[in-house]
N, CA and C of each residue as an Amber inpcrd file, in Angstrom:
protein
   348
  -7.2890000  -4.3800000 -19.1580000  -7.1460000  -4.9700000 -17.8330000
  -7.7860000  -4.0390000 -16.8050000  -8.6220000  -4.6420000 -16.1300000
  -9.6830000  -3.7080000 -14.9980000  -8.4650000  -3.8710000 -13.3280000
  -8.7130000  -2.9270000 -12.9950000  -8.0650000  -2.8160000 -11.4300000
  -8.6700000  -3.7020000 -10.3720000  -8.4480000  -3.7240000  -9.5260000
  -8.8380000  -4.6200000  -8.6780000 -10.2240000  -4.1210000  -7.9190000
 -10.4240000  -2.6600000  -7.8800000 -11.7810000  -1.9640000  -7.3120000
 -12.8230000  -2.3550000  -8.2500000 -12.2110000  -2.0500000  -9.4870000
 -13.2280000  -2.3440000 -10.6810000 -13.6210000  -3.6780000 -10.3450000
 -12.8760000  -4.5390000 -10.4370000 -13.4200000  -5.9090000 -10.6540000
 -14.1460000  -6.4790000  -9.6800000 -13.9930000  -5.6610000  -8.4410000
 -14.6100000  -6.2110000  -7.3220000 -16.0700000  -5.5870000  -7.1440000
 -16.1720000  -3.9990000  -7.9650000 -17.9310000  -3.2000000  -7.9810000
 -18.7060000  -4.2040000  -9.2320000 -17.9820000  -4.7190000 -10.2630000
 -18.4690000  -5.7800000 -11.0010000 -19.3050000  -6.6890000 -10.5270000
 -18.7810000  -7.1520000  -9.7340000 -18.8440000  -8.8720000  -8.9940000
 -20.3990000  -8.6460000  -8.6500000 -21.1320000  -9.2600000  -8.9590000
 -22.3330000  -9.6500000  -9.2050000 -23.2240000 -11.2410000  -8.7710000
 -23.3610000 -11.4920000  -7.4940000 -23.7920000 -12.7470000  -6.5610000
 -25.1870000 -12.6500000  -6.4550000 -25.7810000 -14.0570000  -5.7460000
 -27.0390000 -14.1900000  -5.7470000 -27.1220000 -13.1510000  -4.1940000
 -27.9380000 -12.8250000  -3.8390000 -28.1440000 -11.7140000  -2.6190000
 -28.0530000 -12.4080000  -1.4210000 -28.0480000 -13.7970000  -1.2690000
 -28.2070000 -14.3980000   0.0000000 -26.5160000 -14.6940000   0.2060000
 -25.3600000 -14.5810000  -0.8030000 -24.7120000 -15.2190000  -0.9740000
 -23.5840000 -13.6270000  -0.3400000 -24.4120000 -12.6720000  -1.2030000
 -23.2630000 -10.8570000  -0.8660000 -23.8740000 -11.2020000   0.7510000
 -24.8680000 -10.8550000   1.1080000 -25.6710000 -10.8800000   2.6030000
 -24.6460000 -12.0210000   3.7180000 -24.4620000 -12.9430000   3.2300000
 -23.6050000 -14.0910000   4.1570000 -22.0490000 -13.3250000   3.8450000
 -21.5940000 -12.8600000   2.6440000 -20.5590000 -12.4510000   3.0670000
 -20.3130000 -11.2940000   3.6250000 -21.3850000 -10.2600000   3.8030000
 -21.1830000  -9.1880000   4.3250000 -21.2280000  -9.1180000   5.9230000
 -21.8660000 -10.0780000   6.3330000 -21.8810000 -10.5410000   7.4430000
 -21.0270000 -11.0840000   8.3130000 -20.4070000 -11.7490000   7.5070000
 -19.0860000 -12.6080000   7.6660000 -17.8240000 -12.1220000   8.1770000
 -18.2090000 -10.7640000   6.9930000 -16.6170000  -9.8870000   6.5760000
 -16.2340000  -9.0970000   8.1360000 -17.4130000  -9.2870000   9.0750000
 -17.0060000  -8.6360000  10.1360000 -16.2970000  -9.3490000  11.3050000
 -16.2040000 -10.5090000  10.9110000 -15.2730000 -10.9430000  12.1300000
 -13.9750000 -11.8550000  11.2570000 -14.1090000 -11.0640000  10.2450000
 -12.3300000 -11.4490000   9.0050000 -11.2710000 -11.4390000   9.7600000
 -10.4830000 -12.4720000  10.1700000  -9.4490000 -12.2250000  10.6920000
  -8.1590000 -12.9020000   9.3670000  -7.5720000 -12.0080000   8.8650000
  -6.4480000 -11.7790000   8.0850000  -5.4360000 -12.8970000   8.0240000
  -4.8730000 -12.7880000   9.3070000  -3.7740000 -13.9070000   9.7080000
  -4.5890000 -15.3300000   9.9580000  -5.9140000 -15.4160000  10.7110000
  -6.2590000 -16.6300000  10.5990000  -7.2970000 -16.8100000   9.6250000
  -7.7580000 -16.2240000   8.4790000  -8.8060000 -16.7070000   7.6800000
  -7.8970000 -16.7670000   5.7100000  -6.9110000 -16.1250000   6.0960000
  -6.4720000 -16.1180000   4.2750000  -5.7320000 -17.0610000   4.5220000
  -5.1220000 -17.4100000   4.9710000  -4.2040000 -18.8340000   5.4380000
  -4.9800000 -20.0520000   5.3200000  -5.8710000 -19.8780000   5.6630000
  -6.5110000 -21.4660000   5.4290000  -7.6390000 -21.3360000   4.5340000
  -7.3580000 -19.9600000   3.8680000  -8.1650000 -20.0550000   2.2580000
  -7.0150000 -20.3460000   1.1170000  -6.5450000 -19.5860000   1.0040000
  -5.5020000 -19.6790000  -0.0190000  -4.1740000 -20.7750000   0.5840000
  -4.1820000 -21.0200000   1.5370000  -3.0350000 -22.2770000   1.5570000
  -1.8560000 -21.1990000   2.6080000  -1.2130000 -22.5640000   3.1010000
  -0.2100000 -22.1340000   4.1680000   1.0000000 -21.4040000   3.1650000
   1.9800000 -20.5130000   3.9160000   2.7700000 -19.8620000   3.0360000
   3.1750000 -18.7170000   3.4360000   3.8380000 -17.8080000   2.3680000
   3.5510000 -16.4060000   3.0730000   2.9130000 -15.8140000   2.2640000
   2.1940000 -14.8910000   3.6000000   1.1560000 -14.0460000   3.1700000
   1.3590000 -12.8160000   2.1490000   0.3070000 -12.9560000   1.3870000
   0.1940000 -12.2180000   0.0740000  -0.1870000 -11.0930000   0.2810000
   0.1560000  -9.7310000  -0.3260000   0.0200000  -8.5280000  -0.2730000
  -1.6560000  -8.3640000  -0.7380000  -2.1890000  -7.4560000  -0.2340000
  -3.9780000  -7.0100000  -0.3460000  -4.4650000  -7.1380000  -1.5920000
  -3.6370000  -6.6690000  -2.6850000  -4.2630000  -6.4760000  -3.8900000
  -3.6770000  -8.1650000  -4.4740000  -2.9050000  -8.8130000  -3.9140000
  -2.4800000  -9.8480000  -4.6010000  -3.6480000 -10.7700000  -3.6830000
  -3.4600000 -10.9030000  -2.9360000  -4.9840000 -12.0610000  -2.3660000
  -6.5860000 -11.7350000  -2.9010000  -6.1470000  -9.8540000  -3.2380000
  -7.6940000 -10.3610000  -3.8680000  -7.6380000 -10.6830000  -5.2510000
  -7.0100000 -10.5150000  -6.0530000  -7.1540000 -11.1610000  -7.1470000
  -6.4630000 -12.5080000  -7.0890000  -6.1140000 -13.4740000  -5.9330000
  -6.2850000 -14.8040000  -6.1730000  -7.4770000 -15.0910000  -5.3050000
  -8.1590000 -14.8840000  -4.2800000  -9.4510000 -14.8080000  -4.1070000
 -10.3620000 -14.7110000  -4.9400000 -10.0920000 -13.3730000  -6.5130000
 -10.9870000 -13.1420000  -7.6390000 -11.0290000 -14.3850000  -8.6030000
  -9.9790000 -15.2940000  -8.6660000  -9.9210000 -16.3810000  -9.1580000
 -10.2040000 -17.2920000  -8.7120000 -10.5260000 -17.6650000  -7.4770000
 -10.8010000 -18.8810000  -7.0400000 -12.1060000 -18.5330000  -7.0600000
 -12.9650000 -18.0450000  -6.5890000 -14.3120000 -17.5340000  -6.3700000
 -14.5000000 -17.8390000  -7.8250000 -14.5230000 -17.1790000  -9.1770000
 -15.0950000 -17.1650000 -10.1090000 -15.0240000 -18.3870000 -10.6090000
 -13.8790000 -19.8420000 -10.4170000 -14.0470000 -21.2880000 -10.4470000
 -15.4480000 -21.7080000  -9.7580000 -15.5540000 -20.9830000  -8.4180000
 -16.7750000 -21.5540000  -7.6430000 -17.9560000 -21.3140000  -8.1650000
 -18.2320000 -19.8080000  -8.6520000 -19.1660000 -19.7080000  -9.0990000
 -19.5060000 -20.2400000 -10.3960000 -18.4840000 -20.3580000 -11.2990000
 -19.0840000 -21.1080000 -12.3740000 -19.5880000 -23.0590000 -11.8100000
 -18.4450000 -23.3360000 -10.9270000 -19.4370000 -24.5540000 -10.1220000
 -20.7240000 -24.8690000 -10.0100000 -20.7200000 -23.2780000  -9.0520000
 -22.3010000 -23.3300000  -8.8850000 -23.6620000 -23.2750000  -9.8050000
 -22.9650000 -22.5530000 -10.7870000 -23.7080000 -22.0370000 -11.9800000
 -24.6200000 -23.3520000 -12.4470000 -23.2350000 -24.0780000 -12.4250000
 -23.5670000 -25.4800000 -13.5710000 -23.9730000 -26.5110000 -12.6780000
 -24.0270000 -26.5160000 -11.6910000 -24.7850000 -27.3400000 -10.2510000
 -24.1220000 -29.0660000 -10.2600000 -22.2990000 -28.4510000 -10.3170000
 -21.5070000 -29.6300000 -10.2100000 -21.8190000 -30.2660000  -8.8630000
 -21.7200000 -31.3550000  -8.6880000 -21.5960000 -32.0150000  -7.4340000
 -20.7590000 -31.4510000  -6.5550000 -19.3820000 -31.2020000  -6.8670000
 -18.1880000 -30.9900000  -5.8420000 -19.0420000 -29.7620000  -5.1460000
 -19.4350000 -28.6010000  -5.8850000 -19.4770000 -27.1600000  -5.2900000
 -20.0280000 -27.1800000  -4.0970000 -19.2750000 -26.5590000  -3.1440000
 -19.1480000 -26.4720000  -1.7950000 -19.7930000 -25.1310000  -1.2460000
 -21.3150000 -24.5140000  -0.7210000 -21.2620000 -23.4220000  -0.6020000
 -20.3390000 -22.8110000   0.7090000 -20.3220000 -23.7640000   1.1540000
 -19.7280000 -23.2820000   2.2590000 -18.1520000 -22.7830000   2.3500000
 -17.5470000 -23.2670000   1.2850000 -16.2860000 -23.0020000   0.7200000
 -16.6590000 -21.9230000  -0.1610000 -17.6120000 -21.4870000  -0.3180000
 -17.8770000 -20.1700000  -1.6010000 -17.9390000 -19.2970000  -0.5660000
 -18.8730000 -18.9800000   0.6830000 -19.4040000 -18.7100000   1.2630000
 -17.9430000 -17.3360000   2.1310000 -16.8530000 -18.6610000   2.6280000
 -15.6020000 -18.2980000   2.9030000 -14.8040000 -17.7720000   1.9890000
 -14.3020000 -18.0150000   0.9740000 -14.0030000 -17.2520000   0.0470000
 -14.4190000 -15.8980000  -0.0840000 -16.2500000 -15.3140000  -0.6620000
 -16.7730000 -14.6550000  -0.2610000 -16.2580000 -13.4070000   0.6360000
 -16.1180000 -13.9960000   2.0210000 -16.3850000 -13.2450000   3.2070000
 -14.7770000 -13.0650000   3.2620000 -13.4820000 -13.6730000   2.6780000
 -12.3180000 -13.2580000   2.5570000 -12.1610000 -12.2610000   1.6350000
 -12.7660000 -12.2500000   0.4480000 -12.5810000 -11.0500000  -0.5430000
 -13.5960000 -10.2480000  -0.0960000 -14.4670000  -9.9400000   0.6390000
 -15.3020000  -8.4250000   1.2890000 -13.8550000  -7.8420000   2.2860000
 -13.4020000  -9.0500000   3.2240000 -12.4040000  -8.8650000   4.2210000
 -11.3380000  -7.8380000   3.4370000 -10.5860000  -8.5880000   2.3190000
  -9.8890000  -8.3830000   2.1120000  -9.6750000  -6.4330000   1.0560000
 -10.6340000  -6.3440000   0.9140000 -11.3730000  -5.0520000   0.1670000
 -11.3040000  -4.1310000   1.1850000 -12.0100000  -4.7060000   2.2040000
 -12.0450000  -3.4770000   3.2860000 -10.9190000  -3.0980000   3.5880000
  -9.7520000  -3.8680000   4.0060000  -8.3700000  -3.4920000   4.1060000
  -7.7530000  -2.7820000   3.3120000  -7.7840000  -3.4810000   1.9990000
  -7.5390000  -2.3610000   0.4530000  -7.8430000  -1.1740000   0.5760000
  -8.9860000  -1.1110000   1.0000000  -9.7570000   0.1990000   1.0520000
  -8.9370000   1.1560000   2.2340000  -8.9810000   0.3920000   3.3480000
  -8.5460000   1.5500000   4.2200000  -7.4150000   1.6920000   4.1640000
  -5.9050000   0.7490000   3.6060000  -5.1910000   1.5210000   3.4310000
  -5.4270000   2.5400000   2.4450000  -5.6280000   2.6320000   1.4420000
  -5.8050000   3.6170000   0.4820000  -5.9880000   4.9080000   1.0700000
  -7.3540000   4.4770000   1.6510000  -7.6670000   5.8720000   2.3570000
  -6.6190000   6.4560000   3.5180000  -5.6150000   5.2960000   4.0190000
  -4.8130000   5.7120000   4.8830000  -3.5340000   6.7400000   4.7620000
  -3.0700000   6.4580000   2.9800000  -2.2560000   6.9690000   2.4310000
  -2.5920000   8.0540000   1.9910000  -3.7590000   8.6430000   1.6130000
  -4.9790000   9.7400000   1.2100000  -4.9210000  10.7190000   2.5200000
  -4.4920000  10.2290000   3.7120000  -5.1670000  11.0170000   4.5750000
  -3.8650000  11.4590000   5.4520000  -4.6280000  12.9190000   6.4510000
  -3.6800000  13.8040000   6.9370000  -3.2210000  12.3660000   8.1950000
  -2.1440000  12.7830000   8.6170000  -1.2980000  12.1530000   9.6160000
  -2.2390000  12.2430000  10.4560000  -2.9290000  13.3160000  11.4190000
  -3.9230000  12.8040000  12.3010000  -5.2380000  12.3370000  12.2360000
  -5.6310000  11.6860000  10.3400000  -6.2440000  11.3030000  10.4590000
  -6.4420000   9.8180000   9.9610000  -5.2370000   9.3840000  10.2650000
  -4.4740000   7.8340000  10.1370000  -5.2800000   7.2660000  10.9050000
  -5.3300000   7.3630000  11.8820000  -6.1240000   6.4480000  12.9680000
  -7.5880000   6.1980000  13.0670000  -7.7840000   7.2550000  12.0370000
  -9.5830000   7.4660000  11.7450000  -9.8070000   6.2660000  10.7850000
  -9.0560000   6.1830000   9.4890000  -9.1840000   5.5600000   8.8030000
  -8.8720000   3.8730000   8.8440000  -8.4070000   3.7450000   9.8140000
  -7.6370000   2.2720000  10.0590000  -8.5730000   1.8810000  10.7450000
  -9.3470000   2.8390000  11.2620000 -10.3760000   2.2800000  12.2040000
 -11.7430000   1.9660000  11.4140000 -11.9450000   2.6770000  10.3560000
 -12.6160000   2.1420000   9.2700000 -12.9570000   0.5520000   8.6950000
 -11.6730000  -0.0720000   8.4450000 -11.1340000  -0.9310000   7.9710000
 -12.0500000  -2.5150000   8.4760000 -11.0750000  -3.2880000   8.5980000
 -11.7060000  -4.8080000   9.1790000 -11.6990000  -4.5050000  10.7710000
 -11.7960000  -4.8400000  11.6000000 -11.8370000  -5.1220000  13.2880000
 -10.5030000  -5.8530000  13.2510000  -9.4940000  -5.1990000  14.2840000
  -8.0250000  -6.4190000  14.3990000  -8.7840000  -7.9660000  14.5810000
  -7.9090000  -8.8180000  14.4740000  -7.9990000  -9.9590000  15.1390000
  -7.9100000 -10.4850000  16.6590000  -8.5910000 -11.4120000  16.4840000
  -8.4120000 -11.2470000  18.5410000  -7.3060000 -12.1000000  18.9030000
């Protein structure tokens, strides 16, 4: 069983597809973008949205693969730009817990941009 970093340096997209989500990932807003990816509810802890993000995405992409009718890029697209979102957060807590007390604020600032 691979970790969730692992599985995410794996992840392997067409370049126009990482490029739209990297793009994307910068105006991720948490409270309003995983909610109306993954469904109303309560919100799922970082490492748990990305590996249901890692699952829904890899349905899409095999979609796409096989050039079903339904596949939606634009629903891949979002997905996508929720699991970059959601990584970056992963990430900076990590690094948040890693790091000296005054340099908490360095690292959070790292992270996604709050929401507006």
């Amino acid at each position: 069983m691979q970790d969730v970093f692992t599985r995410l340096t794996l992840l392997r997209r067409p370049r126009i597809l990482a490029r739209a989500a990297r793009l994307g990932a910068r105006n991720y807003c948490r409270r309003r973008d995983l909610r109306r990816i993954l469904g109303y509810g309560g919100m799922p802890r970082p490492a748990a949205a990305v590996m249901r993000l890692l699952e829904l995405e890899e349905g899409m992409n095999a979609a796409r693969r096989a050039g079903e009718a339904g596949y939606s890029i634009i629903r891949h697209v979002d997905v996508l730009i929720a699991l970059a979102g959601e990584a970056a957060y992963l990430g900076a807590r990590a690094n948040a817990k890693t790091a000296a007390p005054a340099d908490r604020r360095f690292a959070a600032a790292a992270g996604v941009p709050p929401c507006p």
